[in-house]
N, CA and C of each residue as an Amber inpcrd file, in Angstrom:
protein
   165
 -35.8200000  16.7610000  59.7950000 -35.2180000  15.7950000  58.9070000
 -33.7040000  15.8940000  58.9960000 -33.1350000  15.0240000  58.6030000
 -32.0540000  14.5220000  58.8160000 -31.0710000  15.4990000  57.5760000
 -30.1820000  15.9500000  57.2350000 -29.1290000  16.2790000  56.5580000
 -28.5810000  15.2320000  55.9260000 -28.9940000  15.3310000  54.4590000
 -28.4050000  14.2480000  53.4380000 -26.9800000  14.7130000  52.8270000
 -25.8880000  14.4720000  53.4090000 -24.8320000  14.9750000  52.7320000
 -24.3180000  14.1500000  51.6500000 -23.9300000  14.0260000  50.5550000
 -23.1400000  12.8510000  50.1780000 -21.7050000  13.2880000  49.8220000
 -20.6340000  12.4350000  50.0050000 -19.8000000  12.7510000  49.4250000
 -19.3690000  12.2600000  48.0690000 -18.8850000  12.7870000  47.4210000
 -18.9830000  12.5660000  45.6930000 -17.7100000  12.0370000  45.7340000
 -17.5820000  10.9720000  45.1770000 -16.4540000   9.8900000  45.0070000
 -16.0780000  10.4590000  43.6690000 -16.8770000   9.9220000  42.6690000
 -16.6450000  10.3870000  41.3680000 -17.4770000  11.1860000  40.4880000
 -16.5350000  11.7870000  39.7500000 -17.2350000  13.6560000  39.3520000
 -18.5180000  13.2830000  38.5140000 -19.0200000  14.0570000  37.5800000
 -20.8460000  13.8980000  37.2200000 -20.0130000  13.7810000  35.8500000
 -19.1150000  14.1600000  35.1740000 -19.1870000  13.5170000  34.0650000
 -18.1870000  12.1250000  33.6760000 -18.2680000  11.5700000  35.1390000
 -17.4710000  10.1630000  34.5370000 -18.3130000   9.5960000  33.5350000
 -19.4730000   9.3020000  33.3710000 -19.9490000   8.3080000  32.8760000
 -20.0070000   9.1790000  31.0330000 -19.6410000  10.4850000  30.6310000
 -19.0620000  10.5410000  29.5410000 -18.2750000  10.2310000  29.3050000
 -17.0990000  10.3590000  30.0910000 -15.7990000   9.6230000  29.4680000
 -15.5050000   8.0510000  29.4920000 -16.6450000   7.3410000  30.6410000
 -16.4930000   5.9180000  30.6630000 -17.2730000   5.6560000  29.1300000
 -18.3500000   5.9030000  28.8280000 -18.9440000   5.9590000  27.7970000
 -18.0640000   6.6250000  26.1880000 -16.9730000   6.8690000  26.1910000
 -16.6990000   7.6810000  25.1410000 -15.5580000   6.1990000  25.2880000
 -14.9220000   6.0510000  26.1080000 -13.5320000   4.7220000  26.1530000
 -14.4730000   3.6060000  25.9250000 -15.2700000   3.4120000  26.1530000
 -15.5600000   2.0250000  26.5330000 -16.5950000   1.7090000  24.9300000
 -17.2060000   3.2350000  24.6640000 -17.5610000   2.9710000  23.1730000
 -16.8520000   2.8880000  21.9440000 -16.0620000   4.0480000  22.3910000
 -14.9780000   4.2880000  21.0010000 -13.8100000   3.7050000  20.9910000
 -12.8110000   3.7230000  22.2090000 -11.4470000   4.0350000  21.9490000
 -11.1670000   2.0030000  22.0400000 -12.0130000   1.9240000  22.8560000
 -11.7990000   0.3640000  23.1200000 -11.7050000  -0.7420000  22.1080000
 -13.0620000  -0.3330000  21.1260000 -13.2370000  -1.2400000  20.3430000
 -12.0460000  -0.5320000  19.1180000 -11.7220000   0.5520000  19.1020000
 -10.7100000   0.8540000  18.1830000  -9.5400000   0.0860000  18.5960000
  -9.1670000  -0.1060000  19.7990000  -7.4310000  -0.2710000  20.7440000
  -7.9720000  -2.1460000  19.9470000  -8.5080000  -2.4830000  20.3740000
  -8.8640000  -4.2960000  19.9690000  -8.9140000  -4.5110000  18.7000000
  -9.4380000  -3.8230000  17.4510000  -9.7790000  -3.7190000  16.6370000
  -8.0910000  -3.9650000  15.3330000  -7.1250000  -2.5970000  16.0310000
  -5.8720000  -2.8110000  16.1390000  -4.7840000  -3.5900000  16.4640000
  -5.2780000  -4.0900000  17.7330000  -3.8470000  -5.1490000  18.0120000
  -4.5590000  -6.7730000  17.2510000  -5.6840000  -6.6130000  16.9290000
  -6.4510000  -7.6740000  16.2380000  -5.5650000  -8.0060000  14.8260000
  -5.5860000  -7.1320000  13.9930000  -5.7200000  -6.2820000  13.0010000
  -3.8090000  -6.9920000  12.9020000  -3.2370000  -6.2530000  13.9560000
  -1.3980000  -6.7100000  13.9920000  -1.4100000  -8.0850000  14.2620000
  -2.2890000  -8.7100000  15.1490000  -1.9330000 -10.3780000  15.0430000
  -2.1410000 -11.1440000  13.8690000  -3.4320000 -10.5030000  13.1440000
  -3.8600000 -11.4650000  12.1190000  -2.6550000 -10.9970000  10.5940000
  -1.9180000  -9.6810000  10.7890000  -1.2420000  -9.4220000   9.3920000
  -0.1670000 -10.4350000  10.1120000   0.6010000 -10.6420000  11.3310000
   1.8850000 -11.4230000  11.6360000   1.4910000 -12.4860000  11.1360000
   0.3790000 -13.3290000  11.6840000   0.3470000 -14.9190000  11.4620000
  -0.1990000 -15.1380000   9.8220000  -0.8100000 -14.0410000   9.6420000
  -0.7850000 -14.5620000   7.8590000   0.2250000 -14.3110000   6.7950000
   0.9900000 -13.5190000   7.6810000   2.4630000 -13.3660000   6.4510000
   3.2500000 -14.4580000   6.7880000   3.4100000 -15.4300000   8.0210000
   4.3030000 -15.5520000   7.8260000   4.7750000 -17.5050000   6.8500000
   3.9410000 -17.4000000   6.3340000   3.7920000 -18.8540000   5.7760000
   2.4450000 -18.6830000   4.4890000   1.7880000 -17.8570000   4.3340000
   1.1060000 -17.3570000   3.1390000   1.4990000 -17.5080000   1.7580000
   2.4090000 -16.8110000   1.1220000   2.8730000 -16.9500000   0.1890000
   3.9330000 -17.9230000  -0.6450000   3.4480000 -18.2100000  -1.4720000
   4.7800000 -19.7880000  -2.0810000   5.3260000 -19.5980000  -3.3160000
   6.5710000 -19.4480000  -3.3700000   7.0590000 -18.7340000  -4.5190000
   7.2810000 -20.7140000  -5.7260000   6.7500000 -20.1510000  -6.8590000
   7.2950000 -21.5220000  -7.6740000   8.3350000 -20.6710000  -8.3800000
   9.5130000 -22.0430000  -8.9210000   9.7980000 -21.5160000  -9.8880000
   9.5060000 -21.3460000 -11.3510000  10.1260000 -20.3040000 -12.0380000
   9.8100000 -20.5190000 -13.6490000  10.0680000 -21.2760000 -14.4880000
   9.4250000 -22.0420000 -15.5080000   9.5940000 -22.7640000 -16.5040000
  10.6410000 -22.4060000 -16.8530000  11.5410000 -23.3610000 -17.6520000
  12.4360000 -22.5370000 -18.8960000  12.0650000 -22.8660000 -19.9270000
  12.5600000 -22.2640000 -20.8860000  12.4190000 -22.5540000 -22.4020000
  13.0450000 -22.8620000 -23.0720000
């Protein structure tokens, strides 16, 4: 039989760390810059000041 060599491109625990980014850190990183677009565009025209009655 033939000699199966392989060469290992990438190490045996990539698929923990692809699995740990791609579960955790990702949806955290999106979650965040989400999070900063929606506080910019709702501050900036949100609030309406009236003025006060007098007496």
């Amino acid at each position: 039989m033939a000699e199966q060599n392989y060469d290992v491109i990438v190490p045996e625990s990539a698929s923990k760390w692809i699995g740990l980014v791609a579960g955790l850190l990702l949806p955290l990183f999106i979650g965040v810059v989400g999070a900063q677009i929606y506080g910019t565009i709702s501050s900036q025209g949100g609030e309406q000041v009236y003025p006060l009655p007098e007496e």
